[in-house]
C-alpha positions in Angstrom: -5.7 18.8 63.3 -3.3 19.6 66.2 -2.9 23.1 66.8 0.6 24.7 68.2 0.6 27.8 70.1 4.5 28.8 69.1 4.8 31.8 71.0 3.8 30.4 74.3 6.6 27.5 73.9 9.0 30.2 73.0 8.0 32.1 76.2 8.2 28.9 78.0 11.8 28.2 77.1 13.0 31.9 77.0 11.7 31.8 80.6 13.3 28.5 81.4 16.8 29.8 79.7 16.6 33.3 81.9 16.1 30.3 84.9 18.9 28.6 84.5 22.6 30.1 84.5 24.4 30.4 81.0 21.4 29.1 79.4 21.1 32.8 77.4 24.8 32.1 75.5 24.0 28.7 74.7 20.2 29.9 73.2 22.2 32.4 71.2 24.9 29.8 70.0 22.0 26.9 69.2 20.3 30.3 67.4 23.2 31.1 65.2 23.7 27.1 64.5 20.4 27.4 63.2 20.4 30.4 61.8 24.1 29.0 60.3 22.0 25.4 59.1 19.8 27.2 57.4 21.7 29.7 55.3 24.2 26.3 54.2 20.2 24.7 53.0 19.8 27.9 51.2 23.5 27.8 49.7 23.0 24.0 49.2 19.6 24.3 47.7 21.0 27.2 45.3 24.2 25.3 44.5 21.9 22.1 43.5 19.4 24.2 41.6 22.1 26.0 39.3 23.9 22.2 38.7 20.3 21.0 37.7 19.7 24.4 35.6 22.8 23.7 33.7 21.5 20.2 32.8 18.0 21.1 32.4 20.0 24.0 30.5 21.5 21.0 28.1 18.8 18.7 27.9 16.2 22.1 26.6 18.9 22.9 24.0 19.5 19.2 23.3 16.0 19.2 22.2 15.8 22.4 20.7 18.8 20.9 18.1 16.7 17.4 17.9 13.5 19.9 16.7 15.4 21.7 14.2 17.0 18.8 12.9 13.2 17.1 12.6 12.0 20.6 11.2 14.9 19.7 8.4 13.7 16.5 7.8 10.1 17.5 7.3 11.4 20.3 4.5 13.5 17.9 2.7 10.5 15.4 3.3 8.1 18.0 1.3 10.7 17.9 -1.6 10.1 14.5 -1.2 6.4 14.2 -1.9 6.5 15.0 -4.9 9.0 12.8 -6.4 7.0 10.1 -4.4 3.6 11.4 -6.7 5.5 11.2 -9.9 7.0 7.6 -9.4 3.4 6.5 -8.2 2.2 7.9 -10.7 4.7 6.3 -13.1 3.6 3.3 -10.9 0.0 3.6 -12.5 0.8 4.1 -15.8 3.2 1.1 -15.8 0.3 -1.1 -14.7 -1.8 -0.3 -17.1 0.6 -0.9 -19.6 1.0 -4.5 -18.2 -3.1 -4.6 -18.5 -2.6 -4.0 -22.4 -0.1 -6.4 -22.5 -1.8 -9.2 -21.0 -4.4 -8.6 -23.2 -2.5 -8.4 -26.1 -0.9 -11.7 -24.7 -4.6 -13.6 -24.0 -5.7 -12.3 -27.7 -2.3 -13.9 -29.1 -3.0 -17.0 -27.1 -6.6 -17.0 -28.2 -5.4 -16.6 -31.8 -2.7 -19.5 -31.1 -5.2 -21.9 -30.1 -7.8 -21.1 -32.1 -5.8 -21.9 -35.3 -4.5 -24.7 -33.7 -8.4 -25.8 -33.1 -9.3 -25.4 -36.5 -7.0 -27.0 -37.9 -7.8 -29.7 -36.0 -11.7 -29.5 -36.9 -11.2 -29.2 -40.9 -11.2 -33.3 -42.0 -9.4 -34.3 -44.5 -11.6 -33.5 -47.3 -12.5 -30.0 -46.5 -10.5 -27.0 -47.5 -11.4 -23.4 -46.6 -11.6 -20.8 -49.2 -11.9 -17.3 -46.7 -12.1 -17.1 -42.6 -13.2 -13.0 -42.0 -13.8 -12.4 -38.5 -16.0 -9.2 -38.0 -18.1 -8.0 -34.9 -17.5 -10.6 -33.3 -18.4 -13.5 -35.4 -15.8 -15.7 -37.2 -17.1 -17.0 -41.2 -15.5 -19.5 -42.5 -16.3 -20.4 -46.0 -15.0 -23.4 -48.3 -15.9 -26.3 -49.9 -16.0 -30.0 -48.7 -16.6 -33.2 -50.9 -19.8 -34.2 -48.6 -22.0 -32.3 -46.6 -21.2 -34.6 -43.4 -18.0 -33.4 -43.6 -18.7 -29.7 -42.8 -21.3 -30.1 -40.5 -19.0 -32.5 -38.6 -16.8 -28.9 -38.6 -19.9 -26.8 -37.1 -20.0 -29.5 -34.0 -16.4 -29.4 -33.7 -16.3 -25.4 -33.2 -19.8 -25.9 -30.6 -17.3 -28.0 -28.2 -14.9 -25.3 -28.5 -14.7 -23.2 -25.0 -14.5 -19.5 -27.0 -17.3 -20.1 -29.7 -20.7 -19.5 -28.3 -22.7 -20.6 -31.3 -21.5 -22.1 -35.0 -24.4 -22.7 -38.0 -23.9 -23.7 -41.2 -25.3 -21.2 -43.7 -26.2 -23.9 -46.0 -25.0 -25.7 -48.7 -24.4 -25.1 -52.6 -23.5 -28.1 -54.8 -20.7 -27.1 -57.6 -18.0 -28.7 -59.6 -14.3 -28.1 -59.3 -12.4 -29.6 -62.3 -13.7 -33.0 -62.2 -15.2 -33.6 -59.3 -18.5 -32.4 -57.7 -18.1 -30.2 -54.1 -20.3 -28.2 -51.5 -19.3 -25.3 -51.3 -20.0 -24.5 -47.5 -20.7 -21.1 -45.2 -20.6 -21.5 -41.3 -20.8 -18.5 -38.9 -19.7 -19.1 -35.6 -19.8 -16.1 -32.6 -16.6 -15.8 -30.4 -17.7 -15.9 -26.7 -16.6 -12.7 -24.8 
């Protein structure tokens, strides 16, 4: 640290000015150019500091206006909310709508095929007489000319993808008209 001892300097060059002839008016004169230098800082330094308070005066209000327009946004945002709620809740209900549909759709499907299935799985000389479907289980009951024939049925349902299991109930012999029939009852359960 480098210490300054200002008052002996300014001894030293009052002493050196009272020394030498017309050094007093030209101390005064460099005193009021200072004093002169300083006062146009202080007028310059106030002069730059009201230019920047006018913009820092523009840029405060700017955001002021910015806030308040935000604050706007954020009420009108609030109304928003719930509109937002009611369509997503509309949103939920609308899917599970869909859910019911599709499952109406897979059961239709189901149903499609399945008739399509047995049909194909009756022969030629077997008829049916009732199908009920209850809890689950599908009972067909009919009558075929030979037993072969409705057992070749209960295999033909067992390869089927959506029947777990398919029995035959047994067999009762009876005549129709003319000729002599089995009358036939097989249960098969519908995979879930």
């Amino acid at each position: 640290m480098i210490r300054v001892n200002l008052a002996k300097i300014g001894a030293t060059v009052s002493a050196q000015a009272e020394a030498v002839p017309g050094a007093s008016q030209s101390t005064a004169s460099t005193a009021i150019a200072k004093i002169l230098m300083m006062f146009v800082f202080v007028v310059g330094l106030y002069i730059y500091e009201s230019i920047t308070i006018d913009e820092v005066t523009r840029k405060y209000q700017s955001v002021l206006a910015e806030m308040s327009s935000v604050d706007e946004e954020i009420s009108q945002f609030g109304s928003v909310t719930g509109v937002v709620e009611d369509l997503d809740k509309e949103r939920k209900s609308l899917k599970a709508q869909i859910k019911v549909i599709e499952k109406i759709s897979k059961k239709r499907a189901f149903k499609l095929s399945s008739i399509t299935a047995l049909q194909e799985a009756i022969p030629d000389d077997c008829w049916l007489e009732t199908i009920t479907v209850e809890a689950g289980q599908v009972i067909f009951e009919g009558y075929a000319r030979q037993t072969t024939s409705a057992l070749s049925i209960v295999d033909k349902l067992k390869a089927l993808d959506y029947i777990e299991d398919a029995s035959n109930q047994g067999f009762t012999r009876q005549k129709l008209g003319i000729t002599n029939v089995q009358k036939f009852k097989i249960i098969a359960r519908v995979r879930e």
